[in-house]
Structures are given as structure tokens and as C-alpha cells.
C-alpha positions in Angstrom: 6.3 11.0 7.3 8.3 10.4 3.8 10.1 7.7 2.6 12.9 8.4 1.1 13.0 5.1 -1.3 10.0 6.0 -3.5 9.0 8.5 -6.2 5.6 10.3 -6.9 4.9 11.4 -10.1 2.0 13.6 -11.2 0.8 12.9 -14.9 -1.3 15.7 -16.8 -1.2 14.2 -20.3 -3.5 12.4 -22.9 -3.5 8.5 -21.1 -5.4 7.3 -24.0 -2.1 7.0 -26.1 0.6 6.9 -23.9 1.5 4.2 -22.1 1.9 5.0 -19.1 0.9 3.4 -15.1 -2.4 5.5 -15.3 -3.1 4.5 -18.9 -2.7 0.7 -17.9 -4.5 1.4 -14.7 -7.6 2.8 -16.6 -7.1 0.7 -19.5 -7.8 -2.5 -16.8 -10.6 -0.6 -14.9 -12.7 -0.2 -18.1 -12.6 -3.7 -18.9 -13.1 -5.3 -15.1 -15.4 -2.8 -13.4 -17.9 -4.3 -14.1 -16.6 -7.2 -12.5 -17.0 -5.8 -8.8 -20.4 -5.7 -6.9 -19.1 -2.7 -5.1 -21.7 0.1 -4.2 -19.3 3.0 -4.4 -18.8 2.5 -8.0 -22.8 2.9 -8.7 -21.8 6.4 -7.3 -18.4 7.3 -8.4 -18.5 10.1 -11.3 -15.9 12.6 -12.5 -12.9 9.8 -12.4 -10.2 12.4 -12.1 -7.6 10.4 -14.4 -5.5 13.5 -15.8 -5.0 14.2 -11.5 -4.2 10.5 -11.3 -0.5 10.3 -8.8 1.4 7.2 -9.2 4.1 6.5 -6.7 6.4 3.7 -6.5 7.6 2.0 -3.2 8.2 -1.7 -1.4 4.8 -2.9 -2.9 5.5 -2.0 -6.1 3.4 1.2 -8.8 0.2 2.7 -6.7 -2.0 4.5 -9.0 -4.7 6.8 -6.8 -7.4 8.5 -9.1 -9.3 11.1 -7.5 -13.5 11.5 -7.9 -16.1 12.3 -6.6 -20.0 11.2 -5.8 -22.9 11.2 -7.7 -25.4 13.8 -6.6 -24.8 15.8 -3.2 -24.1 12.3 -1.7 -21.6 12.4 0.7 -20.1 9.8 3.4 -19.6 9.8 7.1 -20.1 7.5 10.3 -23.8 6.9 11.6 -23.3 9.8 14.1 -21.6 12.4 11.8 -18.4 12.7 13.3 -16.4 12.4 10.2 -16.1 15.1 8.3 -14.1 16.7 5.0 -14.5 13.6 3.0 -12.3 13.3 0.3 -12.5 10.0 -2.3 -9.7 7.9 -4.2 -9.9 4.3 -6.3 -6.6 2.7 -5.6 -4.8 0.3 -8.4 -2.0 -1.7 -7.4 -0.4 -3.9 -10.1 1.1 -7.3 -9.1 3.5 -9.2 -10.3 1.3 -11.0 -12.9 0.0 -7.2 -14.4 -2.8 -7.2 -12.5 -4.5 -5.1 -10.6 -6.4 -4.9 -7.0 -8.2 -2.3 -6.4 -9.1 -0.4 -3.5 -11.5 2.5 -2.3 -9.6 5.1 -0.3 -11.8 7.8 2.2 -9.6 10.2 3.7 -11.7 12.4 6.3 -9.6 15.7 7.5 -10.0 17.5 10.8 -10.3 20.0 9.1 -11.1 21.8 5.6 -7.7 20.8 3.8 -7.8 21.1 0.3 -4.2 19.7 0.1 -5.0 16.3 1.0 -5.6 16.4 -3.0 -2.3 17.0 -3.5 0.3 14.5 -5.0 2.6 14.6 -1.7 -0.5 12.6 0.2 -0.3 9.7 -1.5 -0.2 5.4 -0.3 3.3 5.9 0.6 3.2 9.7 2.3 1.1 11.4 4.5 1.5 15.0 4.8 3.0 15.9 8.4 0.3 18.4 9.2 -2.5 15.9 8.2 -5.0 15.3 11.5 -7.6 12.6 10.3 -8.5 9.5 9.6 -8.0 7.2 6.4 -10.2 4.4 5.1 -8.9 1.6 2.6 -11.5 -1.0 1.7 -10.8 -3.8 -0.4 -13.1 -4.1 -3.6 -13.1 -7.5 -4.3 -13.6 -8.9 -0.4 -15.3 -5.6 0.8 -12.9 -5.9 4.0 -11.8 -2.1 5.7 -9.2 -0.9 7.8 -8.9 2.6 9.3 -5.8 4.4 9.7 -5.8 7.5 11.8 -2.9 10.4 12.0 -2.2 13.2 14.4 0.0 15.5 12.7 0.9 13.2 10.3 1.9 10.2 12.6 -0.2 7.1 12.5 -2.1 6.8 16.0 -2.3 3.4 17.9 -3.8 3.3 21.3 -2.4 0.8 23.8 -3.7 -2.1 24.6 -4.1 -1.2 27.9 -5.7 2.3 27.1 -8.4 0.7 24.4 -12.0 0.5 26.3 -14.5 -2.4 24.6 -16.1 0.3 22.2 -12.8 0.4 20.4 -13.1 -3.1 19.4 -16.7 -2.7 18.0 -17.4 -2.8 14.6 -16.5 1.1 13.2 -19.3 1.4 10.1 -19.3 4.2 7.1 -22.4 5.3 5.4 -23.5 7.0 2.4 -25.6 10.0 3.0 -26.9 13.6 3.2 -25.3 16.6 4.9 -28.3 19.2 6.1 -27.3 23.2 6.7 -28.2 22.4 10.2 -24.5 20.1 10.8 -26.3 16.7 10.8 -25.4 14.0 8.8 -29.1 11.6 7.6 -27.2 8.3 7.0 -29.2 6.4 4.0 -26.7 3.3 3.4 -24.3 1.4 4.9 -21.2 1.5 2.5 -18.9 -1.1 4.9 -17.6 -1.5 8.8 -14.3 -2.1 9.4 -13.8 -6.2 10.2 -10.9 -8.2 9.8 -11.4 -10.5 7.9 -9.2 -13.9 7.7 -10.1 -15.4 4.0 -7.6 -13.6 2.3 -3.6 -14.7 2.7 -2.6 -11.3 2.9 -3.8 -8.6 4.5 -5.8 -5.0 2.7 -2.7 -2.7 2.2 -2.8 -0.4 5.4 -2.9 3.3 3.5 0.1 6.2 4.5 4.0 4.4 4.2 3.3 0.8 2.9 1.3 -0.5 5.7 1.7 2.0 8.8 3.9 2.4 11.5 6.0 0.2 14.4 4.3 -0.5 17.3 1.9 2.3 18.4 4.6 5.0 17.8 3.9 5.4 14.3 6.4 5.4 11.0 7.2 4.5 7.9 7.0 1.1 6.4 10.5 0.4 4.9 12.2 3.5 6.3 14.2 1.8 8.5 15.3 -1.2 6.4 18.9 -1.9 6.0 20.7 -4.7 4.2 21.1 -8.1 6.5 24.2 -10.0 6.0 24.8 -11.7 8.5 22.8 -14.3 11.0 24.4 -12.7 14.4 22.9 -9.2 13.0 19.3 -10.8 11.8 19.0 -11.9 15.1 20.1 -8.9 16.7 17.7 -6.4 15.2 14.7 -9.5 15.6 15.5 -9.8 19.5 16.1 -5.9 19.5 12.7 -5.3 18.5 9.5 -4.5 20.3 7.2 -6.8 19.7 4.6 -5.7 22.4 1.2 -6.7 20.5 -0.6 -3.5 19.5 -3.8 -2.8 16.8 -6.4 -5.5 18.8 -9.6 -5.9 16.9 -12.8 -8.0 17.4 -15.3 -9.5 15.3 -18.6 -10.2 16.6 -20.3 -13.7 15.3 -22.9 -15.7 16.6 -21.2 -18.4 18.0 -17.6 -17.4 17.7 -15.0 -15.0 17.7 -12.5 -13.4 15.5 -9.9 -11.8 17.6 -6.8 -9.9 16.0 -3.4 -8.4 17.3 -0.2 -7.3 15.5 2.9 -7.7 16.6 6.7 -6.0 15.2 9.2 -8.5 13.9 11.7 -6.0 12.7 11.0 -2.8 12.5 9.5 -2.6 9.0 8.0 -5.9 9.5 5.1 -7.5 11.1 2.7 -10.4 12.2 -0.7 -10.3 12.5 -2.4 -12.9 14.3 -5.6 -14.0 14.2 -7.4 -16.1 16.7 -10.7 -17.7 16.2 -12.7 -18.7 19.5 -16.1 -20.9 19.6 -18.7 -20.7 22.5 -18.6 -23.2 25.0 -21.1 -23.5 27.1 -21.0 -19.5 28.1 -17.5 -19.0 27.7 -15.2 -19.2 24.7 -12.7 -21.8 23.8 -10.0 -21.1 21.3 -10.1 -23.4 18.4 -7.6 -22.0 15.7 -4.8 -19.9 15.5 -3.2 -18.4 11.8 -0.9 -15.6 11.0 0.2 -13.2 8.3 3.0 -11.1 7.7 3.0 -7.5 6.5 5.2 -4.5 5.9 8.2 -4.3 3.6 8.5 -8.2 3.1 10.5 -8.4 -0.2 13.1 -10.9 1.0 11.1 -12.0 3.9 8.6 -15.4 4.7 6.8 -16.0 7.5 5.9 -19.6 8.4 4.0 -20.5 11.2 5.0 -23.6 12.5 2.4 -25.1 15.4 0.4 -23.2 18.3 -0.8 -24.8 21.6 -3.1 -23.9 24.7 -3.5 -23.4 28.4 -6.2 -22.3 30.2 -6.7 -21.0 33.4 -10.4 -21.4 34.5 -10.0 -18.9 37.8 -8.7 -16.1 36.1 -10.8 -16.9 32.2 -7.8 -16.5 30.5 -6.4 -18.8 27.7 -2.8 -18.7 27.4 -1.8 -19.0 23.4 1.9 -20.2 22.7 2.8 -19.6 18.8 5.6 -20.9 17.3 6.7 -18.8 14.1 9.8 -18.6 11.6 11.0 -15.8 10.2 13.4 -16.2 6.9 15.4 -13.3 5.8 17.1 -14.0 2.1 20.1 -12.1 2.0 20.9 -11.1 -1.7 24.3 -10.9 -2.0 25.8 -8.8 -5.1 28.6 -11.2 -5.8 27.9 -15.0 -5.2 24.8 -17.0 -4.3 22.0 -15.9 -2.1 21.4 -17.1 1.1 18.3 -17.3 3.7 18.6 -16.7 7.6 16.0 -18.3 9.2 15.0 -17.7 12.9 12.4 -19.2 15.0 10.2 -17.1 16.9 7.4 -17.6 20.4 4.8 -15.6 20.8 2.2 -15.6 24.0 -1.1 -14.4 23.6 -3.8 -14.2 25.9 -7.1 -14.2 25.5 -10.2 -13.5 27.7 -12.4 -16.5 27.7 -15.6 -14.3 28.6 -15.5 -11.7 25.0 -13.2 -13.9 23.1 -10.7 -11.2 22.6 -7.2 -11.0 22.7 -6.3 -9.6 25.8 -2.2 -9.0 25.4 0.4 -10.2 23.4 4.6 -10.7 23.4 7.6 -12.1 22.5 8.2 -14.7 25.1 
């Protein structure tokens, strides 16, 4: 995958003078790390800034500095079936010149060395890469795996996905033995989703992944809207077939997750909270968020309401949404298109997790 509107660059010079996005990158990490309770900086060593790659894209500078871990520490799942761990902090600037940052895991199929390379970056993944990618956010600790098959950004059906998929998928710290087995010694994070935050983690490889289970690239296939007959066109044109389900387990309730495409380069996710009732689960709340290549998008979502059907322990979920374009026009004002847009999702009453979800 590539996308054609950004740049990578690959700096090799003295950061402590110039001023550069690395030097402002490491210029704020020396002054706030200490600021996050995050376990992977207790073992981070060997901060690769002179291999630093900063690319440019629809969320604006990424800055990804290589390092590695302290020791002979390594990482993997609890059973040691991720392998060829390879470690990145993550900087991206906002529009107030601050930073977020991020810990990035990418885990190759196999022993590639040129996942190191500049051309796999936040905004492109190599189209040979087989493996998975982990982003977790430093400041909430949320996750959120990616995983590629020759470079294209695998999503399972919703149909195809069995209950273990929906489980919580946890990373540990550890030791690899000469034998193959991996001693896990602690747990670095698992990959929930996790509502507190208005936007989602940034989803590494093309500016938040790909359309609809197919894979892509964020962005690639955004073209200029002028007109409302044509923003409603490539909305209605649009699969919007829900896709990435996820599940958090609490004691009481539920956190159920599914994305859905608006456009192409744009979507939903929705997240729906359930409480136990008695031995079955009632949906109580219903919120939303929109991600992708958003500059002149907003997302507003407007009321939901609910049916259940107590034969078949399904409750129906109707969301109303609105999707606003703003159509920058290079002589004259600017204008907004705004569209409203019904979603059904259904939910099984027994688990508390979303079932399906479409355009209705």
C-alpha cells in the first residue's frame, strides 16, 4: 500500500541544533517522559533518533524513532506465537504543537530486517509485509492491532469471526529460551477498546487502515466534493456493512464495538454499552466516533432508539447520524453538505456483543 499524498523523509543529522520534526519531537520527549506511567519506557534504551523517519499525511508530521529493550527482554503473546519483534515510539504533533505519543510493536512472519526501513512507516506498509502491528496509546494505555497479509490490512467477516476473536488479545514482556518458548514475566497491555477518549488510537499502516474488510489506504481514494448530488452519491455508493467487532468483558456490563464505512476514506465506529439484566443484557447507551481522512468532515450523532425481540435475544439498535462535508472552494465562500445517515445494529442479548451492523 502507498499513498501517494505524503512524503517520508529520513534524517541523519545533528537534531540537537537543527530544527527539525525529530529535534522538536525529542526536544518534547525529554521534557514530558517523565510524565507517562508507561512500563515500556522503564525498558526502552538505545532511542534510535539519527534513524528517526518522519512522514507527513492527512493527520499531519508522524515522527517514528526506532529502539530497542533493556536486557535480552523481548515481547510476545502469552503463548509465543508472535515473533520478530521490532519496537517504535510514535510522536504525532497536533494542532496546538503538541505531541501524543504512541508505542508501536510490529511482529513479522518472518525474519525481515526491512521493516526498519523508512518505506514502513504510519502511512505505508511494505507490500511484502505478512504480520501484525500493535499501536498503544501512552497516555490511556488503550491498543489496537492491525494485521497484513502481503501488505493488505486483514479484517475477518463478521460472519467468519468465532467468540475467541473478540476476547481480549494481551502482549507480554519476556524471555525467549534456545528451546522456541517464550516465559512471559509481565503483562505490557491487551487490546480493549476503550470509549473515554473522543477520538480513537490512530490505527498504524495508511492513516487508520483500510475500507471495509478489503483493506486500503486511508485517504487514497479522496477526491474533492462539490456538489450535494455527488456527496450523496459516493455516501449511498458505499459499503457500509459493519466490520472490525470487538468486546470488552466487565462485570456487569458490556462494551461492544463495530466500524462501519461512510465514504471510502471515512468511518464510524460505534460503540454500544450493555448492562446485565437479570441474566441477559439490556443496552443502555449508544456513542460514535469518526475516523479516517476527516479534514473537512464532522460526524454528529443525533439520537438512537431500541427494539427487542425476546424470542430470538436480539436487540435491534436504530442510530441516527450526520455526516457534514465542508466543501472548500478556491474562489468564493465555503460551504458544508450535510447528510443524515441510519444505521441498524444488532446485538445479542445473551454476550452483549454486536452481532451485525448496516446502513438501513
Amino acid at each position: 500500500m502507498l499513498m501517494t499524498n505524503c512524503a517520508t523523509e529520513e534524517i541523519n543529522e545533528d537534531t540537537s541544533t537543527a530544527v527539525t520534526p525529530i529535534s522538536e519531537a525529542k526536544k518534547w520527549y525529554d521534557s514530558h517522559k517523565g510524565d507517562y506511567n508507561a512500563s515500556v519506557l522503564k525498558f526502552a534504551k538505545d532511542l534510535q533518533w539519527n534513524n528517526a523517519i518522519v512522514t507527513n499525511g492527512n493527520i499531519g508530521n508522524v515522527v517514528e524513532v526506532p529502539f530497542t529493550l533493556d536486557g535480552s527482554l523481548s515481547t510476545s503473546n502469552k503463548n509465543g506465537t508472535l515473533f520478530n519483534a521490532r519496537h517504535r515510539l510514535m510522536f504525532v504533533k497536533d494542532k496546538q504543537n503538541k505531541f501524543s505519543l504512541y508505542y508501536v510493536q510490529i511482529f513479522s512472519n518472518t525474519q525481515d530486517k526491512k521493516v526498519l526501513d523508512k518505506d514502513f512507516n504510519y502511512y505505508n506498509v511494505q507490500n511484502d509485509f505478512d504480520g501484525k502491528v500493535y499501536v498503544q496509546d501512552l497516555s490511556t494505555k488503550t491498543a489496537h492491532k492491525v494485521e497484513f497479509k502481503k501488505g493488505v490490512e486483514i479484517k475477518p467477516s463478521v460472519t467468519s469471526k468465532t467468540d475467541s476473536y473478540f476476547e481480549p488479545f494481551c502482549v507480554y514482556y519476556g524471555y525467549w529460551y534456545e528451546d522456541g518458548h517464550f516465559e512471559p514475566l509481565e503483562l505490557l497491555y491487551c487490546t480493549l477498546y476503550d470509549t473515554s477518549e473522543n477520538m480513537p488510537i490512530p490505527v498504524y499502516a495508511g492513516g487508520g487502515g483500510g475500507t471495509g474488510g478489503t483493506g486500503g489506504t486511508a485517504g487514497s481514494a479522496a477526491v474533492p466534493i462539490k456538489t450535494e448530488a455527488q456527496f450523496i452519491e459516493l455516501v449511498d455508493g458505499t459499503n457500509a456493512e459493519g466490520y472490525d467487532i470487538t468486546l470488552t468483558f466487565q462485570p456487569d456490563s458490556r462494551l461492544s464495538s463495530v466500524t462501519a464505512n461512510i465514504l471510502p476514506w471515512a468511518w464510524a465506529t460505534f460503540v454500544v454499552k450493555s448492562e446485565k439484566v437479570g441474566t441477559k443484557y439490556d443496552v443502555v447507551n449508544v456513542t460514535s466516533m469518526l475516523n479516517g481522512n476527516i479534514t473537512t468532515l464532522k460526524w454528529s450523532q443525533v439520537d438512537y432508539a431500541t427494539q427487542v425481540n425476546n424470542t430470538t435475544n436480539v436487540t435491534y439498535v436504530h442510530v441516527i447520524g450526520t455526516i457534514t462535508n465542508t466543501v472548500l472552494m478556491p474562489l468564493g465562500p465555503s460551504h458544508e453538505l450535510a447528510y443524515n445517515i441510519n444505521y441498524s445494529i444488532q446485538v445479542n442479548r445473551l454476550n452483549g456483543r454486536v452481532i451485525s451492523a448496516d446502513k438501513l
